[in-house]
N, C-alpha and C positions, 0 to 999 in steps of 0.2 A: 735792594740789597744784592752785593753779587754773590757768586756763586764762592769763591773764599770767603768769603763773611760767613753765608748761611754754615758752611762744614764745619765751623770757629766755633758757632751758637748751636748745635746740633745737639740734641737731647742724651743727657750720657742716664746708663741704667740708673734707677735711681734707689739699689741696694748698696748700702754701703760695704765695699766686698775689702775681703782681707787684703787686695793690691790694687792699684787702678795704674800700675805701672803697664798690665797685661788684660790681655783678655780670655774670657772662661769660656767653654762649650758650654751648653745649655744640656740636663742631662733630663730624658722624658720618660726611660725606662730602664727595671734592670732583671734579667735572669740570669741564676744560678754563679758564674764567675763574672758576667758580661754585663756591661751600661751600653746605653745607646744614646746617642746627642737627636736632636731634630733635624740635623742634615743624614740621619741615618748611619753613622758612623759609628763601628763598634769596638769597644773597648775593654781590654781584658784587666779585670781589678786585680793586680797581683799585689798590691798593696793594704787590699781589703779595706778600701778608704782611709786611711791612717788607721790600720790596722785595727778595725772596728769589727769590720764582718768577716763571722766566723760559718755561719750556718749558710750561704749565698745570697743573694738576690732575689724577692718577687716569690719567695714560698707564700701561697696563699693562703695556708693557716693558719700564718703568724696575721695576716690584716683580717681572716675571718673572726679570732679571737681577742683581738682589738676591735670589733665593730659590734661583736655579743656583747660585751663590756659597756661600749658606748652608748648602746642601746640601752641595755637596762640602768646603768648607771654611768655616766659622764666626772664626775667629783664631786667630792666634800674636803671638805677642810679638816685635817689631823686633828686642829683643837678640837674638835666633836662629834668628830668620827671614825672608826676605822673601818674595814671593810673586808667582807672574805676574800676579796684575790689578794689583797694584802698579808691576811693570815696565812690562810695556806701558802704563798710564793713565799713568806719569810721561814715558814717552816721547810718549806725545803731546801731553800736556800742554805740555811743552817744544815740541812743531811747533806749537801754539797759539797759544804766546805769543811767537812770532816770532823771524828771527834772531837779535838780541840776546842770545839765551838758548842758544843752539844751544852746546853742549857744559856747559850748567849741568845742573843737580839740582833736582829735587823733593822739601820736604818736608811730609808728608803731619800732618793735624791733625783735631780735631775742633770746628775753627769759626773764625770771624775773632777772637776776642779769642787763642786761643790760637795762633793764625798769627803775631798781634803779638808776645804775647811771644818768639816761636820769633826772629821777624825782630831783635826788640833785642838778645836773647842772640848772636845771629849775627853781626848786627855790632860785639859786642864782641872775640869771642872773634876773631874775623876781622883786627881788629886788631892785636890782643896776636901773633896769629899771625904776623903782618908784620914785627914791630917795632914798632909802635908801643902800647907799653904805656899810654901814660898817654892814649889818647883813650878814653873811657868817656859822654861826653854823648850823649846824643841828642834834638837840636832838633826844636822841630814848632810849630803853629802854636795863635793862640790863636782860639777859636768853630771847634773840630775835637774828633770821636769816634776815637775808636780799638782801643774794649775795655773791658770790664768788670772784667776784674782788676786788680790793682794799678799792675800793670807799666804797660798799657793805659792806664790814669787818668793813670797819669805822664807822657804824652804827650797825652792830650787836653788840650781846652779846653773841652769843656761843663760850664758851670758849673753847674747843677742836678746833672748824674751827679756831679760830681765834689766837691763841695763839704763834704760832711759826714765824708767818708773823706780830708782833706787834711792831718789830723796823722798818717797811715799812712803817705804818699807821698813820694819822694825825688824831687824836680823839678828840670828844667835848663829853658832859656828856650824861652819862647815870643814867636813873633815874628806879626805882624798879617798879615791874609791876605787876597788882595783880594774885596770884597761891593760893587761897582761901583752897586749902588741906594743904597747908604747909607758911600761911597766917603769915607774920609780925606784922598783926593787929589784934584789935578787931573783931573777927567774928560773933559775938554772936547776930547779927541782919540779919542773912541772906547774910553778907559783902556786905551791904550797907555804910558802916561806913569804913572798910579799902579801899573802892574805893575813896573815898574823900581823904581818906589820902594818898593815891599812888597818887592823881590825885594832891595833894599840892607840891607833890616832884616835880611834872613838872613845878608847878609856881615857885618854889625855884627857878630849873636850871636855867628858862629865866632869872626871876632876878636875878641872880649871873651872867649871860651873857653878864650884861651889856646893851644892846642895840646891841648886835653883834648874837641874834638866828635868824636866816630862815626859820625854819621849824622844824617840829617835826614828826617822821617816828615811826608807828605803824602798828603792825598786830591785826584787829580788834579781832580775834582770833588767840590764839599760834601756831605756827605750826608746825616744826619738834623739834623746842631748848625744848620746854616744853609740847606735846604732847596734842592740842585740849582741852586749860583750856583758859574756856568761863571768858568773864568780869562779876566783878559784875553788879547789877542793880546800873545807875548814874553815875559807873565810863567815861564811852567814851562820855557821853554826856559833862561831865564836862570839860572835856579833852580839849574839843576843845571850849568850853566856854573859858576856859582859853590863849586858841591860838589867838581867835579872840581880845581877852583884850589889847594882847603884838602886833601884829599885826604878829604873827610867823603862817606861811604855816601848814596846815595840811595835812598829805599825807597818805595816807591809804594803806597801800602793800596786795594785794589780789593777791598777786601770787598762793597761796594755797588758798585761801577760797570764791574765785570770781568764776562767769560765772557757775554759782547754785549749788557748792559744800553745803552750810551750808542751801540751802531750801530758797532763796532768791536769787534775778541774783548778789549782791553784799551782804556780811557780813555784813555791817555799816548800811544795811536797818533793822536789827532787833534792830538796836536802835535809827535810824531816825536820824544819822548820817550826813554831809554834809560834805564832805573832800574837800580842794582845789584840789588836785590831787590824782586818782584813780589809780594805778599798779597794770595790769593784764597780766596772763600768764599761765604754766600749762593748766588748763581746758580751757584756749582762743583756742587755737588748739586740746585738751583732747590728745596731742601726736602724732598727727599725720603730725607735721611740725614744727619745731622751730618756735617761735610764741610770741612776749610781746607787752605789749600796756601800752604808760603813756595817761590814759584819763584827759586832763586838763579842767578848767572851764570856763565860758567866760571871767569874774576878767581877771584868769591868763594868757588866749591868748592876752587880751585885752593890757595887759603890754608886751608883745613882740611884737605886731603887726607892731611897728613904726621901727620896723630894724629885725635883721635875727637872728636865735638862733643857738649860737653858737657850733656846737655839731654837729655829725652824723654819721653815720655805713654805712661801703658800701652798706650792706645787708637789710637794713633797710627796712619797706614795701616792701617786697620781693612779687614779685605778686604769686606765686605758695604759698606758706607759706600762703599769706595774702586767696588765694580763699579757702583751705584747712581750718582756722579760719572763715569765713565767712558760710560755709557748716556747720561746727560742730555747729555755732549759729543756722543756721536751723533748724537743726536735734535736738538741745537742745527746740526751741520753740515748734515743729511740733510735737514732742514726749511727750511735756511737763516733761521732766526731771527735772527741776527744782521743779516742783510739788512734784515730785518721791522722792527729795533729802529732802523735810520738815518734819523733825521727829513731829513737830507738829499737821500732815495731818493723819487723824485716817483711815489706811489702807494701807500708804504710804510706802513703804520696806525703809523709812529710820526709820519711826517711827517701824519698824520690828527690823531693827540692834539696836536698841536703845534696846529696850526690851529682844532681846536675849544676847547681851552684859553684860548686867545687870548681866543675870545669874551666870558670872564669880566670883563677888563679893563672891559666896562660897568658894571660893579657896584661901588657908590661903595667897597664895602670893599674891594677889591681893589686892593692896589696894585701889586702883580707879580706876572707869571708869567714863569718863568724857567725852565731845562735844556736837555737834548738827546737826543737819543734816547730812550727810554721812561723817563726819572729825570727829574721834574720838578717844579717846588716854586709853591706859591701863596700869596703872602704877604700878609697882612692888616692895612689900616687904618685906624686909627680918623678920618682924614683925608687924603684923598689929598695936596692941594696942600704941606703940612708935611713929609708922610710919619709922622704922628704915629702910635705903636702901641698899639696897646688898652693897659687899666690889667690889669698879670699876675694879679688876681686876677676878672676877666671869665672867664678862661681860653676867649677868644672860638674858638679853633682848636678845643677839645672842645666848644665849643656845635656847631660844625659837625660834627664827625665823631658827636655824638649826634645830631641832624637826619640825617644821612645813613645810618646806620645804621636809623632807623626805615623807612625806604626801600630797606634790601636794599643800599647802597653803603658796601664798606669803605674808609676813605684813611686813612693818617697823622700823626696831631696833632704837633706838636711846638710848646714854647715858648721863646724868650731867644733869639732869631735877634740881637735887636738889639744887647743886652749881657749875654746870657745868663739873663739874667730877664725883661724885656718883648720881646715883638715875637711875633707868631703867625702859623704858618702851615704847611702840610697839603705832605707828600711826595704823589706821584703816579707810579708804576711798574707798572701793571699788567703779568700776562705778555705775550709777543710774537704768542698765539695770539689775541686780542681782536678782533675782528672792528671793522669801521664802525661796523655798526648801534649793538653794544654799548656803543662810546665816546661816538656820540651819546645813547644812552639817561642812561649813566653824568651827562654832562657837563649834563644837564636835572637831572637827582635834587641833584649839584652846586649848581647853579645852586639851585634852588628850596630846597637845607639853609643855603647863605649867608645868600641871602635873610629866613629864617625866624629865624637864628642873630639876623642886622641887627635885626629886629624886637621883638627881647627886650628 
């Protein structure tokens, strides 16, 4: 065989990985902000793995407290068992997420896509529970994630994930959502005035629905589809004004923006928010277990209580996963991270990334920076004064996140902010434990992978 043959026939990894266009570093270790590859190479997570870790890297009481667990108890299966770290983590989970919830229910998952389905099933069956049989829609908006499975696709709106699996999907409306840099409305008051009118499109949908919506699925904040573009003032308030009118669920996905990513233990508390049901995940664990939770209200348990719900994962309240979530709340309250994550707290290194972020806005490609507390998005143009967006096959957001990578800096690529296919631009979520120093260093490597991207 020659030596072109054998390279041809050469063993390729045999993980099926999310691209085989590229190749991945192998990761063997992580502290505090920092991953290490096996060529010893270190990498500063500003991204918090797609914005999962919150608490850092390699705390060792979150793996002592997953191995006390293991030890004594490894799993049982929900249909005939439950378990104390599952009682007690749901009851505090519920003092967490505030009074609102004070007499609801926890249920337990292994991750945000399957928290979704858990929540659309809930509020179906929830209804039918009521009397009301024929509500089954669930509205949601359009440039919004929600989940990888079917169910999940069926409510998003990112048009890349969603696109190729759209003769599998059974879809109900989606309605526009407001992205105030690239606003459909009148902005000219602050966009208090386009959130009213994004917020009329969602009374349209229900009444065009008929008498058949169940719910309505939002991310109080954007989060990978349109990169950390906050609501205006009024709009989520109204939102769900308008939910309670029709009698339609409101369900709030804090997959990315819960358990004190945005400077609050939940998103919806920076607008006094009250959602029937709560979806959490990512920072519920910060990554250190597979991990989602649908927190419901009392309302909503109170309509199931009279028979079972229909629905379950073998994996479900997984006691190791659930002690590993339970730890990271510790470690989030004892540390006060959630303090750490309020850009609004003068001192707070969220309010530091806000300010050094800022900085970029010099940089011709930059055309926004936007979010709030450590979830925050950098959006890229090929023209500022237009707002013109690169041409999608530049794929100018991974020329950056390749530039910054060769410099030890992870961020977030994501493309189609604008219509789902053009427009680029990089999430930003590092953990809560980031230092100054570090986001200054981070925000130079930044700055200098833009740059370099610009130059190609």
């Amino acid at each position: 065989m020659s030596d072109s043959t054998a390279g041809q026939n050469s063993p390729r990894s045999a993980v099926f990985r999310r691209s085989f266009r590229k190749t991945f570093p192998s990761a063997v270790r992580g502290e505090g902000v920092y991953l290490w590859d096996t060529e010893g190479k270190r990498y500063l997570d500003f991204s918090g793995s797609a914005a999962v870790n919150l608490i850092g890297h390699g705390t060792p009481e979150i793996a002592a407290a997953m191995t006390e667990q293991a030890t004594q108890l490894e799993f049982v299966h929900t249909s005939q068992f439950t378990t104390p770290v599952a009682e007690d983590y749901a009851r505090e989970l519920l003092e967490f997420a505030g009074e609102n919830f004070r007499g609801g229910a926890v249920y337990f998952t292994c991750g945000g896509s399957e928290s979704v389905e858990t929540a659309l099933k809930l509020a179906r069956q929830y209804q039918v529970e009521i009397g009301q049989t024929r509500r089954y829609q669930v509205l949601s908006r359009t440039q919004s994630y929600h989940g990888s499975t079917l169910g999940a696709l069926s409510v998003s709106g990112n048009k890349r994930r969603r696109e190729i699996y759209l003769p599998m999907v059974r879809e109900f409306a989606h309605v526009g959502i407001p992205y105030c840099y690239r606003c459909a409305y009148d902005c000219t008051d602050g966009c208090r005035n386009c959130g009213q009118e994004y917020a009329a499109e969602l009374e349209r949908a229900i009444e065009a629905a008929n008498g058949e919506a169940a719910a309505f699925i939002f991310e109080p904040i954007s989060g990978a589809t349109l990169g950390a573009v906050v609501p205006p003032p009024g709009y989520l308030q109204t939102v769900t004004e308008v939910c309670r009118r029709h009698g339609v669920l409101v369900i709030a996905d804090e997959v990315m923006t819960g358990m004190g990513r945005t400077g609050r233990n939940f998103a919806v508390e920076h607008w006094d928010v009250a959602p029937d049901i709560l979806i959490a995940a990512k920072g519920l664990s910060s990554g250190y277990a597979p991990l989602g939770a649908v927190i419901a209200t009392k309302e909503v348990v109170d309509g199931i209580v009279s028979g079972s719900f229909l629905h379950g994962f073998t994996y479900n309240a997984h006691p190791v996963s659930l002690a590993a979530g339970r730890a990271v709340l510790h470690r989030l309250q004892q540390r006060r991270l959630v303090q750490a994550s309020d850009s609004g707290r003068e001192g707070s290194v969220a309010a530091k990334l806000e300010r050094s972020l800022s900085t970029l806005l010099d940089l011709k490609t930059v055309g926004e920076v936007r979010g709030i507390g450590l979830l925050r998005g950098v959006e890229f143009v090929s023209d500022k004064q237009s707002k013109k967006p690169f041409a999608p096959d530049l794929n100018f957001a991974g020329r950056v996140t390749s530039a910054a990578l060769k410099r030890g800096l992870l961020v977030y690529p994501i493309q189609g902010c604008v219509d789902g296919v053009s427009g680029d631009h990089l999430l930003i979520a590092p953990p809560a434990v980031i230092t100054a120093e570090q986001i200054d260093w981070a925000i130079q490597q930044l700055r200098d992978s833009i740059e370099e991207a610009g130059a190609q």
